[in-house]
Structure formats: C-alpha cells, structure tokens
Phi, psi and omega in degrees: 000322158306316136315322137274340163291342181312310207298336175288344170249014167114299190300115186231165176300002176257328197300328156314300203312308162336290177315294191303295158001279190310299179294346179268357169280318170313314206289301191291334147304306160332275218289336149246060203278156199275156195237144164149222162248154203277089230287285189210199190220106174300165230220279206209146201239141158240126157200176180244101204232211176270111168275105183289138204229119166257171174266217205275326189276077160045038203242133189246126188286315200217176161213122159267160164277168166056030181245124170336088135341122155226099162276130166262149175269156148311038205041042189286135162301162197226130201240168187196131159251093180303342131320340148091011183263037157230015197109317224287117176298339185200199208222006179274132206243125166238116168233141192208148192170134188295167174310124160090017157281001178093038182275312205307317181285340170307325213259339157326298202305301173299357167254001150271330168291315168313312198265014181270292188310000158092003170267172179245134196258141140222154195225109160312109179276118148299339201225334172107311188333315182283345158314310195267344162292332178279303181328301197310323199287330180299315196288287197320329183270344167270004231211095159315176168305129183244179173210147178261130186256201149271357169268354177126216203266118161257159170295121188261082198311321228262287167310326178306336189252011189238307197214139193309291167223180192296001192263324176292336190264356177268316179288340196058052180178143201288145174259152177314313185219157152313144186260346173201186228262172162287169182108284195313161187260149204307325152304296182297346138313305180294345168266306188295343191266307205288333164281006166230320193248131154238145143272155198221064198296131158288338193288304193302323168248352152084165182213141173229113201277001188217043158248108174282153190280292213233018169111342190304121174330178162290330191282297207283258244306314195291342185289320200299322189269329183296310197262333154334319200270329193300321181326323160282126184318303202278358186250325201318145195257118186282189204289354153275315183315318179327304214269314177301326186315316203280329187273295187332298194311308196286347176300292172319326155302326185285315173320302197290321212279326184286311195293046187346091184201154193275150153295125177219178192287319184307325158325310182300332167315324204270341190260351162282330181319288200306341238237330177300328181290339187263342180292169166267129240266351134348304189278069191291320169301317152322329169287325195289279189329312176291297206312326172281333159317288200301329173293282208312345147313331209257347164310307192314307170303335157297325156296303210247004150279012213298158172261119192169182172255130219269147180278129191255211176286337168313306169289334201295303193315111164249143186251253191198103202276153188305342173272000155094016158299154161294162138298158169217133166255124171245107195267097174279096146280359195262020174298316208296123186243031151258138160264358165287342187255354156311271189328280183005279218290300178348268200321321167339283182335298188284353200271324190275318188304309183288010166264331175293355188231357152247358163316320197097015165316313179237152220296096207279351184299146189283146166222176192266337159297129209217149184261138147245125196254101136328078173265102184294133165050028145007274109077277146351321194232002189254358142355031189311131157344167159315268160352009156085321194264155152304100177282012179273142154329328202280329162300332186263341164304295208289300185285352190229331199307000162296307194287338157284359187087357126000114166226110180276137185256056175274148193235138149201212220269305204245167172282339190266345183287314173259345168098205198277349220285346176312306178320322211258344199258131205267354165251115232205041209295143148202118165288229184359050155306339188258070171220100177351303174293327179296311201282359171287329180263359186300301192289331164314309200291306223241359168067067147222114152309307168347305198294352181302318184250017166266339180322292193290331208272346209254143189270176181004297204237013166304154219206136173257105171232143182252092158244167196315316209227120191236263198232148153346281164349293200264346199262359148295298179007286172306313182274356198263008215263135201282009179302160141262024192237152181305170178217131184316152167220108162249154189241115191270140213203131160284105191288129169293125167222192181224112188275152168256163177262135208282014189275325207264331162305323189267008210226345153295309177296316182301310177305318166288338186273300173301345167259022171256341187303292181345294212281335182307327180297308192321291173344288230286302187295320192271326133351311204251331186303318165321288192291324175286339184095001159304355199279138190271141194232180177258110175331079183263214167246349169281348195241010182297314172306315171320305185298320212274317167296331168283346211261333201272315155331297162299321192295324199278316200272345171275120170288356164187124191264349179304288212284328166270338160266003175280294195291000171297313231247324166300315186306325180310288192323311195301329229269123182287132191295145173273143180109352157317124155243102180280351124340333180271307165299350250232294161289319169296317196265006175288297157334313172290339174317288190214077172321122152171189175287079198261081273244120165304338186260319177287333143337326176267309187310352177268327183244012141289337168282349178282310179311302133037279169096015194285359193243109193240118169053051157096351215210141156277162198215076171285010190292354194251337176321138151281167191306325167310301174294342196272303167330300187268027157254339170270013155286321178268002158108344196269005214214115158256113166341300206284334206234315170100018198226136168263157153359115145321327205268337193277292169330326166248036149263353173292296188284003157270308183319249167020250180358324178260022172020058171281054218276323159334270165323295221265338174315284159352280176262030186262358193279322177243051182225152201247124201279034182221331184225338183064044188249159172199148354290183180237164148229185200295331196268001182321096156244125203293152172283064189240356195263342173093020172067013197275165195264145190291153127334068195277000000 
C-alpha cells in the first residue's frame, strides 16, 4: 500500500531507483580510491556526452546527444600513476604553456614525486634551470631547515622539529622514504646524493657522435648527425648534403680506425675542407652547400669536443638506487650559446639514447621502475617537414618507448608545437588556459567552447588535463554517455608545484656562474684556434697534401708564421685527447703485465704517491703524506694507522706501477683526480664536499 501512495506524495519507483544508484556510486567512489600522484585539485569537468532535459517537477523527458558539458567540481583531487594502477595506458606526459605559465615549477614538483616513488629521471636541460634544481635538491637534502636573517642564514629550530631537512620544509611533508641511509656522516651523505643526481655539462665533456651505442655501423652513425642538423629549420639538408655529410663521416671514420684514433666532427670537416679544393669552382652551388655543412660542423665541434670523457648513454641512463630513490641526469645544455646547436645536439642526445634502448640494454619485460626521459623547450626539435610529420627521435620514443619501460615528457610554449605526437601521451597538462590565443587553440583541438568563457574567470596558473583516471564519478560519467565508446573528460584543475626559495636559487646561480668561468675561458680559446685556422688534426699520408695547403694558408694570414706554428703544435700536445682515460690504460698494461684484479681506487690512490715522490729505494715512506690522504688510504683498507705502514699487497702495486714507467698515464690521472675528495675524473666544474654540502658564504 505503500507503494502505491508514494506517486500521491510525489515519489514514483525510478525515483528510488535513483536515489539507491547514487549512494551505491558514493560507497563506491569511497572503497576505490585513486592512486598514484597527486596531480591537483579540479576546478570544473568538460566533456561532450548525453544532456538530460527535465520538465518543471524534475521528470526527465528527453535526452539529446553530443551536447557540450560543464560540471563544476567539489576540489576532488586529481590523480596520475606512473605505474598504470588507475589505468593509465603509458606513462608519457605532454605539457604546454606560454612562458611564466608555471611548466618548470609544475615540472619540479613532478621530478621529485618520481624520484621519491623510485623511478629515474633524466631532463635535456636547454636553459640550465634544472641544474639549479639538482643543485638546490643536493643542499636541501644536507640541510636543516634554515631561514635568511639580517645576520645570514640560521637554522629555523622552530621547522627542525617538524621536518628532518630543508627539502622536506619546502614541500611541507615528510618524505616516503630516505634518499640515503642514517648513520652517515655529512661527507658520505654528500657522495651518496652527488652519485644519484649527476650534472652532466656537454661543454665540459662532450659527446662522440661516431661512438657506437650498439654496435651501429658507420653509415647510422654518419645518418644520426645528417639528420640531427636537419632538424634546424634554416639548415635542413638537401639530398647532396645529405650524401656528402654521410661519405665524409664514414671517410673519417675509416681514417681513425686506420690511425687508431677516436673519430671527431672536426675531421669530418677536414675532410669536406679537401673535398671543396677538388671541386670545379663552376659548380657554385654544390660549393655553397659543403661550405655551409663545413662551418656548421666546425661550430659543432667546439661543443662536442671538449677535453674530458665524452658522456655516452650509459651515463645518460637513471635507475633506481639501493634506498629505493630514483637517480637523477640532468644532461646541461645550456652552456652551448648557438640555439641550432642546442637543437642538434638534443636530437643527438635522443638519437644515441634510442639506439641505446633498442640494443636491448633495458629490460622489455614490465616493471613497475620506469626511465622518464625530459625534453626541456620540446619546441626546437617539433619543427614539421613539408610533408607535415616530424623528424625528431623524439616522436618515435613517444610510440614505442612503453614497450622499454619508458616514459617520455616533453614541455613546450604552444599546442600547434606538438601535433599528432599528443595521441601517444595518455597525459596531457596544458597550461595558461587564461590567455586568449591558448584557449582559441584548445578549443579547435578539443570542440569545447566553454573554455572561451571559463578562460578569464579561472586563476593564474589552472591547467587543462585530459587523463584516463580521474575520479569513480566521473569515469561513470563517461561510460554512462550513448556513445560506444567512453567520452574524453578534461578537467580544468589547480596545478600543485614546488616553488624554490628564491634567496636560495640565487646563491645557487652565483655557484653555476663561478664553475662556468672554466668552460667560457675554454670556448673563448678553441674559437679564436677556429677563427685563425689553427685547430690541430691528425696527421695522415692521406691528409698530407691537405695539411701542407692549411699550413701554407696560415702562413700567409700570420705576420710570423714560425712563431704561430710552433706555438699551435705545443698547445696541440698538451691537450689531452677526448675520450682518453688514462686510468683504463693504465690497468691494461698493469693487467697485461702482472695477471690479476685490480681495484680502481687503489690504482689511483698508487699513482699520486708515485706522483709524490713517496717510494724511496723500492718502500713507501708515508711520513710526508698529509692527513687527507692518509685517511682515505685507510678508508680504503690499504693503509693501517696504528703500525703506520700499508698493506703488502698495496705496496707491491706501487712498485709494479713505479716499474712500467708509464709517466703520461700516470701523470694523466693523478691531473684528473681531485685531491681533496678524490673523485675521478673531475671537470672544470668540480666542487668538493669541503664545504659540508652548505650554500657558499658571498
């Protein structure tokens, strides 16, 4: 009987029905909740579904299609699992956004939740910013909370008891796990942290563009650099350059393997040099064309030539550490001050990375530790062909790099920049929606009007994201809609970021500019060796002719030509080759020698004491050694305090090293180990942990 009076009171059986719906949809949004990290807090849901048409008592009449949503949300949160425990088809992220819209600090935030969860980032830096982001993260992680006063920086006892260091007090939450173990002493904090986030300057060390990742013939090495430089729009290369660039490289290549010598760009130059002397000086276009290849090779070469050991993918690759933090590579481009030669080099980067991630160096079975590869100003390299598609690497990451465990990131300025490469990203952030040209191209892209007149009303630094995995709620929504397929929800969203403190960026920036003086000096010198015609090459019987015409060349533009080639040919000596270790040789002929095992640290720590003078009539004689060294040879096991004498065994690796008069080599690595922390090699940018890992005193 009840039931039947409800329709007299208002009440009909679907409205029930309704109701029990709803609370088993609350129950049910509770009991799953979403996991992963916390992107932001939504604002308003878009999407285009089934619009329900009520009469005046709420009785639903009609339902049309295809008609344009606007929900507003309660601040639910809005979640992302790089792990795919929401759904999530891949782990690739597209973020756009004008300049001063909030991508870096968005993108702070997100390299610090990844590397808590244990994946490893690495980010082609373009601008350096993220240099100052690994620095800040080192200091921060060494550091209680400080505050800057008018007597300088004190400890802010008042945050010390709420959070462990200062990195914890900027997020304003404790972090899931320690990035390195308890116990240590603030040095040995600072070498376990500087062994999980490395900088990785191209200037100082260089890249060898004719070093196979995997084995790749010469010709893909020589394509890999052909189509790197195409990438710049005003350079791209027609089909001789194409094919002289490619017959050059492998020409150089063949030259090195006989001079048992590393293959360099600069070579490749030289041998375009010879190949401009043979044409018939008729053929003007063909001339134009090597000659603008050959400058542009020999810019190249100033950069990716550097003296040091060239960074291969091995270094570039971040993993996962034994305390279960991720690594961090911050690969520094922005020493390089051409932007065609920034791109390049970029597209290099990916170019060496993806061969290196189809040799089968990582692993295709899944796992839940994931590589995220950062392309800082994207932009650079998203550059379309006539033909509309993309010549970057970067596009072919983005379609397969799922199947390595791979997740690609790219940031750039506009929505028309990335294109088709969006379709491959299951994440999809786009900021400064409240800037008129953005949200004109959003809506082309995504058919929601709306956002023309949610643009202005929404703050600053709100975000358009389209992800898989939103809330329970909404992802009925969707499913509830008559299409047959689910209907995209994008969520207009308050983005979380990580602000740095900007007292502490700038005593950060003062630090990169004094360990940048080196490599600008460096520039400054291999520049002006460029503009005189000086830069030294390797001699063949094949290149004689070649040389004996640059050398005559020089004579004419040098008022005393003695006197400039001489001092050409000392500098040349000094110059250590790149890609040299004299530590590795060092060990082979120790090894061809004397068969057995041979521990790296002790090898060195052997030839700064040979370096010394400490091995007197066959016996070391440490009495002259200072207390740094004498520690870290009993750190290293080889030395006992107490007796005052090392190890035998270590004593007769001396007198075998001492014994191969190897006086280069050894020479070599006593130059590039730093006699203070005893890392090797070092660059120009070495700074030792004598400072306690503390923000320097200006």
């Amino acid at each position: 009987m009840l039931m039947l009076n409800l329709p007299f009171l208002g009440i009909y059986p679907v409205h029930l029905a309704m109701i029990g719906y709803a609370i088993y949809s609350s129950r049910r949004t509770e009991s799953v909740p979403k996991r992963g990290i916390r992107l932001g807090t939504g604002l308003y849901a878009l999407f285009i579904g089934p619009m329900e048409v009520q009469n005046r008592y709420g009785d639903i009449i009609s339902v049309r299609r295809d008609e344009e949503q606007l929900i507003q949300l309660n601040k639910i949160p809005i979640f992302w699992s790089p792990e795919g425990e929401n759904g999530e088809l891949n782990s690739h992220i597209v973020i756009t956004g004008k300049s001063g819209a909030g991508k870096s600090t968005f993108v702070y935030r997100l390299i610090l939740e990844l590397l808590e969860r244990g994946h490893g980032v690495t980010v082609i830096d373009m601008t350096g910013q993220y240099v100052i982001l690994a620095k800040w993260i080192i200091g921060a992680l060494l550091r209680k909370p400080v505050k800057l006063t008018e007597k300088g920086v004190e400890v802010d006892e008042e945050k010390a008891e709420e959070f462990p260091t200062e990195l914890e007090r900027v997020l304003g939450r404790k972090l899931l796990r320690r990035p390195v173990e308890e116990g240590l002493s603030i040095e040995e904090k600072w070498r376990a942290l500087h062994r999980k986030i490395k900088i990785l300057n191209v200037v100082e060390r260089g890249i060898n563009a004719f070093s196979p990742v995997a084995g790749e013939p010469d010709l893909i090495m020589a394509e890999d650099l052909s189509y790197a430089i195409s990438i710049v729009e005003r350079t791209t290369l027609g089909a001789n350059q194409h094919y002289y660039l490619v017959a050059a490289a492998q020409e150089e290549c063949y030259r090195a393997r006989i001079e048992k010598r590393t293959p360099k760009i600069s070579g490749v130059a030289r041998v375009l040099e010879e190949l401009l002397s043979e044409l018939d000086p008729r053929e003007r276009d063909t001339f134009q064309a090597i000659r603008s290849l050959q400058r542009r090779l020999d810019l190249l070469s100033l950069y990716l030539e550097p003296n040091g050991i060239p960074i291969t993918p091995y270094d570039m690759e971040a993993g996962t550490s034994e305390t279960g933090w991720g690594d961090l590579r911050v690969i520094d481009l922005s020493s390089i001050h051409d932007e065609d030669v920034k791109a390049i080099v970029a597209e290099l980067i990916l170019r060496k990375i993806a061969h290196y991630i189809e040799s089968g160096k990582r692993s295709m079975a899944p796992t839940s530790q994931k590589w995220f590869i950062i392309v800082d100003e994207a932009w650079r390299l998203l550059k379309p062909s006539e033909d509309g598609r993309h010549r970057t690497k970067l596009e072919w990451l983005y379609r397969v790099g799922r199947n390595w465990n791979v997740g690609i990131v790219a940031l750039t300025q506009l929505w028309s920049d990335i294109g088709k490469i969006a379709s491959n990203a299951d994440l999809q952030v786009h900021l400064s929606i409240a800037d008129a040209e953005t949200v004109a191209e959003l809506v082309e892209y995504t058919g929601l009007q709306k956002l023309r007149q949610l643009g202005p009303q929404l703050p600053k630094h709100a975000a358009l994201i389209l992800n898989r995995s939103t809330t329970d709620d909404l992802e009925r929504l969707a499913a509830a809609t008559l299409y047959q397929g689910r209907a995209k929800i994008w969520v207009v969203a308050e983005m979380f970021r990580l602000y740095l403190p900007s007292w502490q960026v700038k005593r950060v920036q003062r630090e990169i500019m004094e360990e940048r003086e080196a490599i600008n000096v460096r520039l400054k010198e291999l520049s002006a060796q460029i503009l005189t015609g000086r830069m030294r090459f390797p001699k063949s019987d094949n290149l004689a002719g070649g040389a004996q015409e640059e050398s005559a060349q020089g004579t004419s533009r040098a008022s005393d030509a003695e006197d400039i080639t001489q001092a050409s040919d000392d500098v040349g000596e000094q110059e250590p080759v790149p890609g040299y270790d004299p530590l590795a040789e060092l060990i082979s002929k120790l090894r061809a020698k004397y068969p057995g095992n041979y521990r790296r640290e002790e090898v060195i720590a052997a030839c700064i004491l040979i370096s010394d003078g400490v091995l007197r009539d066959g016996k070391l004689d440490l009495g002259s050694v200072n207390v740094t060294v004498k520690r870290w040879l009993e750190r290293l096991g080889v030395y006992d305090p107490k007796i005052g004498f090392p190890k035998p065994t270590f004593e007769k690796l001396v007198r075998r090293l001492a014994g191969l008069q190897l006086h280069s080599q050894l020479e070599g690595v006593v130059k590039l180990t730093c006699h203070r922390c005893f890392t090797y090699p070092i660059t120009p940018s070495h700074v030792c942990p004598s400072n306690g890992g503390s923000l320097r005193e200006q």
